[in-house]
N, CA, C and O atoms as a GROMACS GRO file, in nm:
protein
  360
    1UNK      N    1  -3.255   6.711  12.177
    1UNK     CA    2  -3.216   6.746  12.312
    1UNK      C    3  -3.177   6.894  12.313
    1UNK      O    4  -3.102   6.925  12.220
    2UNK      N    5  -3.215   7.008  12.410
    2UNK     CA    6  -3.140   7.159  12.487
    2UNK      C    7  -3.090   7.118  12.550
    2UNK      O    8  -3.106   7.029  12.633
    3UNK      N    9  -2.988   7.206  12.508
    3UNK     CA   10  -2.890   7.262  12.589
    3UNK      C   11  -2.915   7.389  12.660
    3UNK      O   12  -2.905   7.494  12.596
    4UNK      N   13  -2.957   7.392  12.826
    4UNK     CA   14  -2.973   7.481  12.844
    4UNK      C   15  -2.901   7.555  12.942
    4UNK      O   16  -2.834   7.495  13.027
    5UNK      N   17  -2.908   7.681  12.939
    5UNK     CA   18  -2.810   7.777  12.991
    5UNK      C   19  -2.843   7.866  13.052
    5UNK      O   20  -2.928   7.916  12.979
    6UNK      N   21  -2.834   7.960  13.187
    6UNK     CA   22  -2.839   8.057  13.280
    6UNK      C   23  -2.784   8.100  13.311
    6UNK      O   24  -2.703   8.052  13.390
    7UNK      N   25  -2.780   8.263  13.260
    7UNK     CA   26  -2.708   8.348  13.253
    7UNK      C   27  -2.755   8.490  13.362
    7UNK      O   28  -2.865   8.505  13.415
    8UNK      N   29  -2.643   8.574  13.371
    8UNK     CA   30  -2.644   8.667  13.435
    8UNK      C   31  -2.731   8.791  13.390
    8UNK      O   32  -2.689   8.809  13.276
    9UNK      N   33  -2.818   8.877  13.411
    9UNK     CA   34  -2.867   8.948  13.357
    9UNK      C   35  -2.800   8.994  13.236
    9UNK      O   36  -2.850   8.978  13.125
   10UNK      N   37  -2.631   9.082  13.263
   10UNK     CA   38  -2.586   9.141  13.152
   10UNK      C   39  -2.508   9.084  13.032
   10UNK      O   40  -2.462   9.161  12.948
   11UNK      N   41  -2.491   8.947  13.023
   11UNK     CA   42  -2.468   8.853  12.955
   11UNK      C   43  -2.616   8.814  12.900
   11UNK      O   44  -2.632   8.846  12.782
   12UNK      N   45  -2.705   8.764  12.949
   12UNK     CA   46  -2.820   8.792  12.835
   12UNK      C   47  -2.832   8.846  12.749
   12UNK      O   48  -2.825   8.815  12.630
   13UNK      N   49  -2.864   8.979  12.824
   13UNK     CA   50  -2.897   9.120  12.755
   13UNK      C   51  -2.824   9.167  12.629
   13UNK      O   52  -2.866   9.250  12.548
   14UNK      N   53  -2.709   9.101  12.624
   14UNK     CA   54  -2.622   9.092  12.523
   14UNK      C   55  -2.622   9.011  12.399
   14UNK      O   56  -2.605   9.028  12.279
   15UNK      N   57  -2.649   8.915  12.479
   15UNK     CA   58  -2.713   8.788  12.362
   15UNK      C   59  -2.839   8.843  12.289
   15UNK      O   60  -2.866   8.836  12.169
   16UNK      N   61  -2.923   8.911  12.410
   16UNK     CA   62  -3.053   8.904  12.306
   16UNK      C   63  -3.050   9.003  12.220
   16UNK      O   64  -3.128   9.016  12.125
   17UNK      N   65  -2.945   9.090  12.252
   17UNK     CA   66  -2.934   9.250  12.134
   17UNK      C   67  -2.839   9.254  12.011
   17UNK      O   68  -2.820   9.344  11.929
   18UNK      N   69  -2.778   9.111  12.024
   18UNK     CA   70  -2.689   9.032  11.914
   18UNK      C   71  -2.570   9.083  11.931
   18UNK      O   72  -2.492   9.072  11.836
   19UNK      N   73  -2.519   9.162  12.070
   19UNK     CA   74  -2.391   9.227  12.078
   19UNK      C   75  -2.277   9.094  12.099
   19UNK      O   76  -2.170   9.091  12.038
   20UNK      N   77  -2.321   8.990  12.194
   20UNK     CA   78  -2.246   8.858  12.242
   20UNK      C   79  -2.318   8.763  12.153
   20UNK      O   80  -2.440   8.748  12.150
   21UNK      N   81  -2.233   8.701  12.082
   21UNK     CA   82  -2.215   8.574  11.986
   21UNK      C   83  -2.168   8.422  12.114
   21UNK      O   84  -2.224   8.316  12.140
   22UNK      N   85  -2.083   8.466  12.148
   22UNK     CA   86  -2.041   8.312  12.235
   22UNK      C   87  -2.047   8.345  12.376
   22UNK      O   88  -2.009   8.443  12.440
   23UNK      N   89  -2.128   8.193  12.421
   23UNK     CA   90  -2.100   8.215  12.582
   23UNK      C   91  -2.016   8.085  12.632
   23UNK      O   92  -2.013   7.967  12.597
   24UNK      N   93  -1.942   8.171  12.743
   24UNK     CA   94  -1.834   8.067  12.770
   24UNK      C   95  -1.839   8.011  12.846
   24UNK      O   96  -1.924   8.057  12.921
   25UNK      N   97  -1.785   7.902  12.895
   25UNK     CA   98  -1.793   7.766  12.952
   25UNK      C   99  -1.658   7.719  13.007
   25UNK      O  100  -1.588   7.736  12.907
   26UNK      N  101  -1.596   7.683  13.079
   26UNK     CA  102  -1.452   7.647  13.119
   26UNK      C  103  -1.431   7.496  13.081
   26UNK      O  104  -1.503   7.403  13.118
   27UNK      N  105  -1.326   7.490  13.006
   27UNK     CA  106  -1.277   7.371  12.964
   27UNK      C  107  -1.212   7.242  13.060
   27UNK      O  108  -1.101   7.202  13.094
   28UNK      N  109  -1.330   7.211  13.078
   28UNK     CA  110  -1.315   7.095  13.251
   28UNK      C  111  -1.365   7.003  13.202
   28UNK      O  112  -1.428   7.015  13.097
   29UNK      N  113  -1.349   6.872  13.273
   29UNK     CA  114  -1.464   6.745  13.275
   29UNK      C  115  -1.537   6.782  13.269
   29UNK      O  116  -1.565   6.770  13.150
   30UNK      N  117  -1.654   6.857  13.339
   30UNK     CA  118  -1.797   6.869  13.339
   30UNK      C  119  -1.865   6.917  13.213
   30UNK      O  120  -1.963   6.867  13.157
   31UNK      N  121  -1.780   7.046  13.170
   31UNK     CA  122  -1.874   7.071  13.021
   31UNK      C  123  -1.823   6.986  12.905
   31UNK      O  124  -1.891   6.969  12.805
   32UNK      N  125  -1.692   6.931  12.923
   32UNK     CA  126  -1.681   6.885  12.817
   32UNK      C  127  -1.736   6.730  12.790
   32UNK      O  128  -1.725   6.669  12.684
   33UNK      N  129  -1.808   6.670  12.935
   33UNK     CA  130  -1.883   6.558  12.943
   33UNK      C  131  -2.019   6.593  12.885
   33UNK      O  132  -2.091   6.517  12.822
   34UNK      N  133  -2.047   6.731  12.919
   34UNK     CA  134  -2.171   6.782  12.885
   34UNK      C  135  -2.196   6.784  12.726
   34UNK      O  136  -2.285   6.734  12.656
   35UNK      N  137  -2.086   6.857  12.698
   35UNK     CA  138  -2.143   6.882  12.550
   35UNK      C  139  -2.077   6.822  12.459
   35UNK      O  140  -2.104   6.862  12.346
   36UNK      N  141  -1.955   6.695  12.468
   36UNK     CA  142  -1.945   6.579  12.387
   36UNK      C  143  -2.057   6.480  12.392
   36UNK      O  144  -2.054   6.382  12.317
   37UNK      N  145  -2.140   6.497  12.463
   37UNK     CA  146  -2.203   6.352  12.480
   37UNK      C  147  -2.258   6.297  12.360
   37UNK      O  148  -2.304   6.368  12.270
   38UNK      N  149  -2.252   6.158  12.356
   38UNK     CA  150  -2.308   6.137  12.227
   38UNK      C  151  -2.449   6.206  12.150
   38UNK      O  152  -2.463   6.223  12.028
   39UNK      N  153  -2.532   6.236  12.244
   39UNK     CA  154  -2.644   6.290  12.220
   39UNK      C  155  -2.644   6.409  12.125
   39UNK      O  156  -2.582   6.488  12.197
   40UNK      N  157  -2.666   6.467  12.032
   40UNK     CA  158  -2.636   6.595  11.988
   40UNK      C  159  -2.752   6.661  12.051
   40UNK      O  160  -2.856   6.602  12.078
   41UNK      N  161  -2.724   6.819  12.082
   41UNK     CA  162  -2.814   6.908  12.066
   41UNK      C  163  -2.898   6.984  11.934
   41UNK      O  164  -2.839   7.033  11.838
   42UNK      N  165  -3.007   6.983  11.946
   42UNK     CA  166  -3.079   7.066  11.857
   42UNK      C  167  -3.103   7.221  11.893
   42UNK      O  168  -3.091   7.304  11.804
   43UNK      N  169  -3.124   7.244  11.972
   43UNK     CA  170  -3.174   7.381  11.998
   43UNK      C  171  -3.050   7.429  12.174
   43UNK      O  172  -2.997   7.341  12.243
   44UNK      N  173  -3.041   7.535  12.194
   44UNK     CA  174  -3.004   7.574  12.303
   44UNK      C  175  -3.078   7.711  12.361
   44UNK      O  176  -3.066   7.823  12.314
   45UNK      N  177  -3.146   7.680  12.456
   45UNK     CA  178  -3.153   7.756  12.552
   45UNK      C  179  -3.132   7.891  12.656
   45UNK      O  180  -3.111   7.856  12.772
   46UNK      N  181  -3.132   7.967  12.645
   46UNK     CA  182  -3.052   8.049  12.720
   46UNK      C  183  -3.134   8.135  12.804
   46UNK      O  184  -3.179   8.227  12.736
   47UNK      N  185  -3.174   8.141  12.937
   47UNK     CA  186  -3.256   8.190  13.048
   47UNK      C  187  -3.198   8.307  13.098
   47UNK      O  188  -3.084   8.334  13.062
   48UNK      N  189  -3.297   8.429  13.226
   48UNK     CA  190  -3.223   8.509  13.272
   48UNK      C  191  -3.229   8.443  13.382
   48UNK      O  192  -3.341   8.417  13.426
   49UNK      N  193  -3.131   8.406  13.442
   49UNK     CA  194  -3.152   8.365  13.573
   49UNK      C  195  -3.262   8.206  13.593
   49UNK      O  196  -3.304   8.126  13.510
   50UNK      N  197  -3.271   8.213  13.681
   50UNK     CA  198  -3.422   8.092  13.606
   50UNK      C  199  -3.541   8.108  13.674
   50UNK      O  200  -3.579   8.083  13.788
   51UNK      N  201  -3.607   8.172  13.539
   51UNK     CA  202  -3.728   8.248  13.534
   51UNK      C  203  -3.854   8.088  13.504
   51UNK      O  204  -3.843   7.977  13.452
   52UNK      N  205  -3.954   8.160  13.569
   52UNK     CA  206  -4.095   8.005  13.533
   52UNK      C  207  -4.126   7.962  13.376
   52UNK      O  208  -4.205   8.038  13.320
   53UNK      N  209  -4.095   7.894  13.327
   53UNK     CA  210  -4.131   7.812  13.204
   53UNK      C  211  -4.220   7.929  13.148
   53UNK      O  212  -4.148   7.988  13.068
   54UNK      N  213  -4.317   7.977  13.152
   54UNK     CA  214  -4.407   8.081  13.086
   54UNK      C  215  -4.332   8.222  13.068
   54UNK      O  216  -4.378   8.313  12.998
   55UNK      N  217  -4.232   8.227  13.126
   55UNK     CA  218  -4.153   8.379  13.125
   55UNK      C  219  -4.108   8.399  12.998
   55UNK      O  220  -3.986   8.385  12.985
   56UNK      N  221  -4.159   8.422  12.917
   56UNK     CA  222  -4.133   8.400  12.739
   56UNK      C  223  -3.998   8.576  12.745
   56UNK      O  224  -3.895   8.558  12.679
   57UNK      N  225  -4.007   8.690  12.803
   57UNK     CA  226  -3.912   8.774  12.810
   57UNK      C  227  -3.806   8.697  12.890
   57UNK      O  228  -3.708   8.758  12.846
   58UNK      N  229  -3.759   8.617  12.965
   58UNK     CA  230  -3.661   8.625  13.016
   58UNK      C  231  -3.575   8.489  12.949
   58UNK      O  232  -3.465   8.451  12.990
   59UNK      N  233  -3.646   8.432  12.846
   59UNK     CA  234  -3.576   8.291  12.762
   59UNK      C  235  -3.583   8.350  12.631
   59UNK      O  236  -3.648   8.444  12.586
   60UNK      N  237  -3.494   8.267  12.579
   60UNK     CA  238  -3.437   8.294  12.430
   60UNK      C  239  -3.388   8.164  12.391
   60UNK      O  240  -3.293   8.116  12.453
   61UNK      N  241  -3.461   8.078  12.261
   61UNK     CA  242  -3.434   8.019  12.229
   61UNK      C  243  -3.384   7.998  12.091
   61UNK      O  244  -3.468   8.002  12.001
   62UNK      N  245  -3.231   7.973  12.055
   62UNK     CA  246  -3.179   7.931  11.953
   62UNK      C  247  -3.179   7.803  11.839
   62UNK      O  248  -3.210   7.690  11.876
   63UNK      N  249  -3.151   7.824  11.732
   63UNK     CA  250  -3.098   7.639  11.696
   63UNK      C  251  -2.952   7.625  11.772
   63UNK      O  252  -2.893   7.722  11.821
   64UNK      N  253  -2.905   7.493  11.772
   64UNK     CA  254  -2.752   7.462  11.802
   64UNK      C  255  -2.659   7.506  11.746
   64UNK      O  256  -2.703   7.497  11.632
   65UNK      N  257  -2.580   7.540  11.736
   65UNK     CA  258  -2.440   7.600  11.633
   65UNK      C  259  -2.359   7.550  11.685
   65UNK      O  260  -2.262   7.598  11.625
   66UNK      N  261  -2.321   7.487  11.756
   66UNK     CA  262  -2.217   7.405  11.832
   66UNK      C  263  -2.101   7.496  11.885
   66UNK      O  264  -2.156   7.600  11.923
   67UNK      N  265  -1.976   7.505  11.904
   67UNK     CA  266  -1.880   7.532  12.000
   67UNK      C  267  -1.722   7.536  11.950
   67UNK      O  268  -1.679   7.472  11.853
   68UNK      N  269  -1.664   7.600  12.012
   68UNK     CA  270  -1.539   7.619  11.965
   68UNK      C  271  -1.428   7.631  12.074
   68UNK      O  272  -1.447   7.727  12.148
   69UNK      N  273  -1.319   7.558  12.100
   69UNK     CA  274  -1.246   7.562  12.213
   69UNK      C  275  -1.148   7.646  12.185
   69UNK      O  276  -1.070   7.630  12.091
   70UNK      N  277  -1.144   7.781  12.298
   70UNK     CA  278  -1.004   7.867  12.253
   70UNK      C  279  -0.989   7.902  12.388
   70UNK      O  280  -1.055   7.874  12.488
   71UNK      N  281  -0.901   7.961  12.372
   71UNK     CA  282  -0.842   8.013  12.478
   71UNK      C  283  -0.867   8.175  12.537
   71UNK      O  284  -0.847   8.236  12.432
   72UNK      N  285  -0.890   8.254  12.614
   72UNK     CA  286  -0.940   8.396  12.634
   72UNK      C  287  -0.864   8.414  12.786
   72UNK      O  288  -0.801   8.343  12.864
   73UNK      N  289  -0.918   8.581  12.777
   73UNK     CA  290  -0.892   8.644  12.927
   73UNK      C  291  -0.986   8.681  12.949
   73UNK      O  292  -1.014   8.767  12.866
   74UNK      N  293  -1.082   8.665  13.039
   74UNK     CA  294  -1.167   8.761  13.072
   74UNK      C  295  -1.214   8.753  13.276
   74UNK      O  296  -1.202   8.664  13.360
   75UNK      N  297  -1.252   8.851  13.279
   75UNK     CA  298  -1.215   8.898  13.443
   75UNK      C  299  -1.328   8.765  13.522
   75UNK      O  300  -1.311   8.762  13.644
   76UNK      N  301  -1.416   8.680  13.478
   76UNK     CA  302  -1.496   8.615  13.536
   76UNK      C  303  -1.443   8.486  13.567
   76UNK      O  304  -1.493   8.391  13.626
   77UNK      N  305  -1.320   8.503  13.508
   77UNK     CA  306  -1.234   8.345  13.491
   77UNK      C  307  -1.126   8.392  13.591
   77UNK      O  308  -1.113   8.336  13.700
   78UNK      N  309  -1.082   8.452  13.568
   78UNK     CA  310  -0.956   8.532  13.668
   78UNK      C  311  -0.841   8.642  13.535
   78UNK      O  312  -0.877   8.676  13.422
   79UNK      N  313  -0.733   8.666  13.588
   79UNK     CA  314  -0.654   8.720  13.542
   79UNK      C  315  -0.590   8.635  13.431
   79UNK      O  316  -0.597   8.670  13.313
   80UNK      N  317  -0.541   8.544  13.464
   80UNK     CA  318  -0.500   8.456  13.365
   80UNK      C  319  -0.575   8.372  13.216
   80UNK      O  320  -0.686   8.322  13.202
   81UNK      N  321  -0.508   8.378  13.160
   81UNK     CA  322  -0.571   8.317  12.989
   81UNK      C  323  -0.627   8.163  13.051
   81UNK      O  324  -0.568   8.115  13.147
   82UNK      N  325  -0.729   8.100  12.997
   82UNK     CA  326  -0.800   8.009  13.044
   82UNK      C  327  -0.862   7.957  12.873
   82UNK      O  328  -0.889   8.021  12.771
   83UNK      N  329  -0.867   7.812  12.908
   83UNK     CA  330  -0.916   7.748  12.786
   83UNK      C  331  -1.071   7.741  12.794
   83UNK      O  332  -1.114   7.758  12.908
   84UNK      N  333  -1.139   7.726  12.724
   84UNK     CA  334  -1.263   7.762  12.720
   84UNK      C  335  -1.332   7.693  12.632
   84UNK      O  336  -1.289   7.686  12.517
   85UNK      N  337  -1.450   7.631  12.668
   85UNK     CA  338  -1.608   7.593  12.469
   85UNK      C  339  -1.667   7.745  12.472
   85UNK      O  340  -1.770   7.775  12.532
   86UNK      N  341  -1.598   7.821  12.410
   86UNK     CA  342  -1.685   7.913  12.320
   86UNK      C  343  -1.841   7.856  12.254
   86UNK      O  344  -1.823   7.804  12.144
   87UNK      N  345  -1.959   7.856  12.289
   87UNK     CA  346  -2.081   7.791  12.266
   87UNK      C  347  -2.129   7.917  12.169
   87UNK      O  348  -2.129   8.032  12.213
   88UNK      N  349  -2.167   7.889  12.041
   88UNK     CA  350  -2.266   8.018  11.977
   88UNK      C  351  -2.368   7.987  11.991
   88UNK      O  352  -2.436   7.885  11.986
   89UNK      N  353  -2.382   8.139  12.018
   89UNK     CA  354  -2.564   8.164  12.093
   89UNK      C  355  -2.590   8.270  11.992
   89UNK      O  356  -2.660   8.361  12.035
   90UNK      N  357  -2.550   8.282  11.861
   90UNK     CA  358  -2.591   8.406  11.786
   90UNK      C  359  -2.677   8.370  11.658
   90UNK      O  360  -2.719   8.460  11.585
   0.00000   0.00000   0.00000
């Protein structure tokens, strides 16, 4: 099973130049229904936006490395420290 993911142009762009290692996810029901599920992932995904299946520049595909729950600040979450699945995409 992918795990797949759509990202913002400059969060890509980051991933694909190996500058960003983890992309983050907010620590809610939804991802954490998502990515406990019994199912494991093999590979993950990561799109610009969502480009047509043939757009081989705008996808990047990884193996799984699975995830790490911490805590961060960063301005897309708000001001405040927020718990987070750190997902590696590196």
């Amino acid at each position: 099973m992918k795990l797949h993911l759509n990202l913002k142009g400059e969060y890509f762009h980051q991933i694909k130049c190996g500058e960003k290692k983890y992309e983050y996810r907010l620590f809610n029901n939804y991802w954490k229904k998502r990515l406990t599920h019994p199912v494991t992932f093999s590979e993950i995904v990561i799109k610009l936006g969502y480009p047509k299946s043939d757009d081989k520049e705008k996808i990047i595909c990884r193996p799984w490395k699975g995830f790490e729950v911490t805590t961060i600040t960063h301005p897309h979450f708000g001001d405040d420290p927020v718990q987070v699945f750190a997902i590696k995409v590196n």
